[in-house]
C-alpha positions as a printed NumPy array, in Angstrom:
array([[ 45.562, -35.01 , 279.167],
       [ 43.638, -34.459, 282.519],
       [ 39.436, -34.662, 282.998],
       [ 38.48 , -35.267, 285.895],
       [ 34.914, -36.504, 286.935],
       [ 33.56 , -36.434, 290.304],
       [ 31.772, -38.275, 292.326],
       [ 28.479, -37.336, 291.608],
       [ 29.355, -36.959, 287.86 ],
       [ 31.01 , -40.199, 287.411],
       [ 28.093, -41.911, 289.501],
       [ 25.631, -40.229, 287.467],
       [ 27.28 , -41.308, 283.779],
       [ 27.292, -44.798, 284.848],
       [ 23.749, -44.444, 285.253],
       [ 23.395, -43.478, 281.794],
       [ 25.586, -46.058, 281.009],
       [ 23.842, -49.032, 282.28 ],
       [ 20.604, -47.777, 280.877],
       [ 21.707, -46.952, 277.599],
       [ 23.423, -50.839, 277.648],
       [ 20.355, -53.186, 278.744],
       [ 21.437, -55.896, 275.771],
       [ 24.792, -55.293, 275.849],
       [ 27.914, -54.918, 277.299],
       [ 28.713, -52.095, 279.085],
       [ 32.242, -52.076, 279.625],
       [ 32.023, -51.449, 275.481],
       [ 30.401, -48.238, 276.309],
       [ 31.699, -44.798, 276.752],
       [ 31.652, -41.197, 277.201],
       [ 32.637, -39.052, 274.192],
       [ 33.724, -35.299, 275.458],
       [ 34.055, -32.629, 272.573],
       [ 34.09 , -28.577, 272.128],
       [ 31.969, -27.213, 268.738],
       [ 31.687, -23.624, 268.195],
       [ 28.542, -22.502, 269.102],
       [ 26.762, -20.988, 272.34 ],
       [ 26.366, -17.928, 273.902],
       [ 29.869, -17.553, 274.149],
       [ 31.52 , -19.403, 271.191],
       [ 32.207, -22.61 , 272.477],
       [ 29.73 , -24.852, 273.201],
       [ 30.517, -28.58 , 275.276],
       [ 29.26 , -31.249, 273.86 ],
       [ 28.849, -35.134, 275.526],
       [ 27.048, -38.506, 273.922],
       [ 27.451, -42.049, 274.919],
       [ 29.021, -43.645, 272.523],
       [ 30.037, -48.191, 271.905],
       [ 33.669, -47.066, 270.779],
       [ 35.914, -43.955, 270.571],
       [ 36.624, -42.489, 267.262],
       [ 40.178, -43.301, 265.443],
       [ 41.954, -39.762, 267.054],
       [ 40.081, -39.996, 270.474],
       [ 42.361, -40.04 , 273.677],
       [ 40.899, -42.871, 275.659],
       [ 41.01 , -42.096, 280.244],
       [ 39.547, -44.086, 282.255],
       [ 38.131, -42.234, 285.392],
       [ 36.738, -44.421, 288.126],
       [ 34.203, -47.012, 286.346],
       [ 33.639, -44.758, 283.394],
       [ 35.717, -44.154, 280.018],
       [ 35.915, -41.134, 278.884],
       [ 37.097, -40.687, 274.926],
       [ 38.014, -36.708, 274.548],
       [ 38.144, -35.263, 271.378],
       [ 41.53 , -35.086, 269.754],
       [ 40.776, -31.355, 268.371],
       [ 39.114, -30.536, 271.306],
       [ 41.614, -31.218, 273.956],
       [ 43.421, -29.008, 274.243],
       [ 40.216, -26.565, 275.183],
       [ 39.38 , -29.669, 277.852],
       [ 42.727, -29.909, 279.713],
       [ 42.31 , -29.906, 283.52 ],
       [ 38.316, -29.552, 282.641],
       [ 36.563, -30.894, 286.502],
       [ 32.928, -32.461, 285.355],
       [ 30.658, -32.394, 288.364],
       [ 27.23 , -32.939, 288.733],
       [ 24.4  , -30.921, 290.136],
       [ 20.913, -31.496, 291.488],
       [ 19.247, -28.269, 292.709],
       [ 15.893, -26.812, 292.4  ],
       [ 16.636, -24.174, 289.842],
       [ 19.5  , -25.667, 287.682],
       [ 20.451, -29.812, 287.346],
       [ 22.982, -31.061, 285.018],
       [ 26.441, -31.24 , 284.408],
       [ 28.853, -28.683, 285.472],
       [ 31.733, -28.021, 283.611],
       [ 34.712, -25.882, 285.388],
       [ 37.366, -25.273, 282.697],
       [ 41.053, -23.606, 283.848],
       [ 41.273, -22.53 , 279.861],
       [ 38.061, -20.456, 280.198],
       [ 38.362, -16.449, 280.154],
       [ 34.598, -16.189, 280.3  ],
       [ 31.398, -17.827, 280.745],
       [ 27.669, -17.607, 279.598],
       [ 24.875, -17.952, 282.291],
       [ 23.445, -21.024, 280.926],
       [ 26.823, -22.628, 282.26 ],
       [ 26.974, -24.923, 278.632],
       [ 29.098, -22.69 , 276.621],
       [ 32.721, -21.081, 277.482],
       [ 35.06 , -18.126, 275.64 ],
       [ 39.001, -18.542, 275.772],
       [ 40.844, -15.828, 275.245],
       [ 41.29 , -14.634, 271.19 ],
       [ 40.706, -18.334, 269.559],
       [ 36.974, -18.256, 270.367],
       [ 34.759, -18.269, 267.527],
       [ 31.547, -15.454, 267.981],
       [ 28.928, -16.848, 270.137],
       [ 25.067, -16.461, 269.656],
       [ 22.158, -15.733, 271.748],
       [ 21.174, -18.354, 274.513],
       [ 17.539, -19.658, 273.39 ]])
């Protein structure tokens, strides 16, 4: 299983990190990285901090930050790159997916080829 984070990204999540963790510890904390159906174009990426992976989560461990993927969801995220971008229009995480046939605008939700579930209208 391959995600990769860069620079930026992984800089960015241990910023989260560290300020989601002022009482605790954050080596404990994490990164969970799913797929739900949903979005403009059926799949929608999802992200949370999280203090422990679920039972079926692959555990990788990408610089400083640990990353838990989604057992279901994986195979939608292999070879995923997670960047991070700070412009004047658009900020946020960038997701750039090999498995993706298509794309909606918003950049947040992805189609792959005939397993994609029907996607709705970006609000």
């Amino acid at each position: 299983m391959t995600v990769t984070l860069t620079e930026k990204a992984e800089f960015r999540l241990r910023a989260f990190l560290v300020g989601s963790a002022p009482d605790s510890n954050v080596a404990t904390k994490g990164v969970r990285i799913s797929v739900k159906d949903g979005g403009c174009s059926g799949y929608e990426y999802g992200m949370e901090i999280t203090s422990k992976p679920q039972p079926d989560d692959l555990v990788i461990q990408q610089g400083k930050v640990q990353l838990y993927v989604d057992a279901q969801s994986a195979p939608l995220l292999e070879g995923v790159v997670i960047d991070f971008v700070d412009g004047v229009m658009d900020s946020g995480f960038k997701f750039t997916n090999p498995n993706a046939t298509d794309t909606c605008g918003c950049g947040k939700s992805f189609k792959t080829g005939d397993c994609t579930p029907n996607g709705v209208p970006c609000s």
